[in-house]
C-alpha positions as CSV (number, residue, x, y, z in Angstrom):
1,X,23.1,-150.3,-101.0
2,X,22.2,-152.6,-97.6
3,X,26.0,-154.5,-98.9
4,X,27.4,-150.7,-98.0
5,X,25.8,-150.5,-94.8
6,X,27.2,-154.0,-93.6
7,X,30.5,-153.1,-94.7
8,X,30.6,-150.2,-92.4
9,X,29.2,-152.0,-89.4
10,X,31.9,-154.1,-89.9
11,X,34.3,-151.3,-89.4
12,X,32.5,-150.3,-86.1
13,X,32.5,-154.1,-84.8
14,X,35.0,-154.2,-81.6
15,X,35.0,-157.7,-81.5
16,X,36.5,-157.9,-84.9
17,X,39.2,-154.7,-83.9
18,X,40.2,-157.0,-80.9
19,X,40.7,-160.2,-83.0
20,X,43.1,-158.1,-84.9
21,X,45.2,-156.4,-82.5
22,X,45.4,-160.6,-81.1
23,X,47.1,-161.2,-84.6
24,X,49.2,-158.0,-84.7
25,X,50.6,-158.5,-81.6
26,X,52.4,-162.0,-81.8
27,X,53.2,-160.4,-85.5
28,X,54.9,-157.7,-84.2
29,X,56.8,-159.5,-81.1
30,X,58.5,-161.7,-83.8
31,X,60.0,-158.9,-85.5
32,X,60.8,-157.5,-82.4
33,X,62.5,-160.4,-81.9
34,X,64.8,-160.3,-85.7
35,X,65.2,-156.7,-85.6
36,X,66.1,-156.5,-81.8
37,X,63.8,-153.4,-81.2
38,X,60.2,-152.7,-81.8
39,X,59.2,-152.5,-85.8
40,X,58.1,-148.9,-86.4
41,X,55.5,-148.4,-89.1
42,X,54.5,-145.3,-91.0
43,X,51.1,-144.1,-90.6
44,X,50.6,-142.0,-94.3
45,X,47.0,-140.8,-94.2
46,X,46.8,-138.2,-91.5
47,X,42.8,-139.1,-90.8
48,X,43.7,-142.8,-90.3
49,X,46.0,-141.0,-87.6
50,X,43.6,-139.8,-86.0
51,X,41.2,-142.5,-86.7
52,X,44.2,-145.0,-84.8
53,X,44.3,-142.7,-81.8
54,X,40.7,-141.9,-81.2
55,X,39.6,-145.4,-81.0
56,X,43.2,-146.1,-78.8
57,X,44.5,-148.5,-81.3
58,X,48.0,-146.4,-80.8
59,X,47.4,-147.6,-77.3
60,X,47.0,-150.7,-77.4
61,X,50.1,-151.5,-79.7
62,X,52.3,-148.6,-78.0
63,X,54.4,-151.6,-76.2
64,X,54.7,-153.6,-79.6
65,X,54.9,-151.2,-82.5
66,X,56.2,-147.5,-83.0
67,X,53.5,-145.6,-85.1
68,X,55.1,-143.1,-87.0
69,X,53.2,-140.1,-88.8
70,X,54.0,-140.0,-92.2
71,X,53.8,-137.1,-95.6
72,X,50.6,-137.4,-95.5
73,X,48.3,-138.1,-98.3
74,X,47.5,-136.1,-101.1
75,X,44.2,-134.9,-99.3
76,X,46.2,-133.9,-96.3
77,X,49.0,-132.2,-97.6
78,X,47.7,-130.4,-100.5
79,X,47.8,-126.6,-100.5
80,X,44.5,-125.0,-100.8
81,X,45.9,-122.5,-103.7
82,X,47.0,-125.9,-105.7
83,X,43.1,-127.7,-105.3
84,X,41.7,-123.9,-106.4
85,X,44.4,-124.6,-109.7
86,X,43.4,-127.8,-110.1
87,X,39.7,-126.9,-110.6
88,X,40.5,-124.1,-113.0
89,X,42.5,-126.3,-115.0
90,X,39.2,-128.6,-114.8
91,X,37.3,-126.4,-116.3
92,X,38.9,-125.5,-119.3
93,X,37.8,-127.3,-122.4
94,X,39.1,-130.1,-123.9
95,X,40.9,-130.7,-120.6
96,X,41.3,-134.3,-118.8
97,X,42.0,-134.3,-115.2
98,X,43.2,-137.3,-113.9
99,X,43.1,-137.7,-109.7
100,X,42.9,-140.1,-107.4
101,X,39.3,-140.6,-105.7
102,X,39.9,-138.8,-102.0
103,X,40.9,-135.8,-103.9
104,X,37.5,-135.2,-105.2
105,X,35.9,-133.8,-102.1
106,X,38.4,-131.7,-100.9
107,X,36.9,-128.0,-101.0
108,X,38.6,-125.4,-102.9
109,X,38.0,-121.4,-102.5
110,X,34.4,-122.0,-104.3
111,X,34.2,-125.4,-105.5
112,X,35.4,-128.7,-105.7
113,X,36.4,-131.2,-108.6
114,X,33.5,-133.3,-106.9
115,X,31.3,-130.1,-107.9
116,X,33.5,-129.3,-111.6
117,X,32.9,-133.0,-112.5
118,X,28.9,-132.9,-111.9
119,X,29.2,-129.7,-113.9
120,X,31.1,-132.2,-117.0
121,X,34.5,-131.2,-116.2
122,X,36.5,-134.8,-117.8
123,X,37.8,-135.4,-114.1
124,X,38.9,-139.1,-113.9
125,X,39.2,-140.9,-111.2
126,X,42.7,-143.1,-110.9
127,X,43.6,-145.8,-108.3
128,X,47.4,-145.8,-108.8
129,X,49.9,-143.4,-111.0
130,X,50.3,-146.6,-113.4
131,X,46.6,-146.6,-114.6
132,X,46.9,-142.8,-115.2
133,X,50.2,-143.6,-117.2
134,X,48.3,-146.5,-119.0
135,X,45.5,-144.0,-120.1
136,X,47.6,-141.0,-121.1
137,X,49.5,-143.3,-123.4
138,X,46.6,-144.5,-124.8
């Protein structure tokens, strides 16, 4: 658990944030450069949005890079009435429902497939559509 802690102070250390926006930003003035305008990349996860502005990332690259907001994630653009279908379908027997991680916590109308898998709903957890693929053909 103490591995998990360091990990996240990590994340919260601005000395190492700095030391990457000093890499990103002679990265992204040489593809300024090539492409002859700013490089423009797609933010997909609306949290890490957020998560850019709030700590003025966005800001501090505005000159060099064009952030553009994405789809979305699953977890962001899922409709509530498909996470409440998704946990019925969890709880019927003999079911398997395959979902990526983030997806777990998202709250439904009066549960979650966080909640239906501690109740031993066969939710299982997928890091990329292949792996699901590779199991359902198994």
């Amino acid at each position: 658990m103490g591995g998990n802690y360091f990990l996240l102070d990590k994340f919260r250390d601005a000395s190492l944030g700095k030391k990457l926006i000093q890499k990103i930003i002679p990265l992204a003035l040489a593809t300024r450069e090539k492409l002859g305008r700013r490089p423009a990349l797609m933010e997909v996860c609306g949290t890490h949005t957020m998560a850019i502005a709030r700590c003025g990332i966005k800001n501090l690259l505005a000159e060099y890079l064009e952030l553009r907001s994405g789809p979305g994630c699953p977890v962001c653009v899922t409709d509530q009435q498909d996470i409440d279908y998704m946990i019925n379908l969890a709880r019927l027997p003999g079911t398997v429902m395959a979902t990526f991680g983030d997806m777990l916590r998202v709250p439904g109308s009066d549960s979650s497939l966080e909640r239906e898998k501690a109740r031993k709903a066969n939710i299982i957890i997928f890091y990329s559509p292949a792996e699901a693929v590779i199991y359902a053909s198994s």
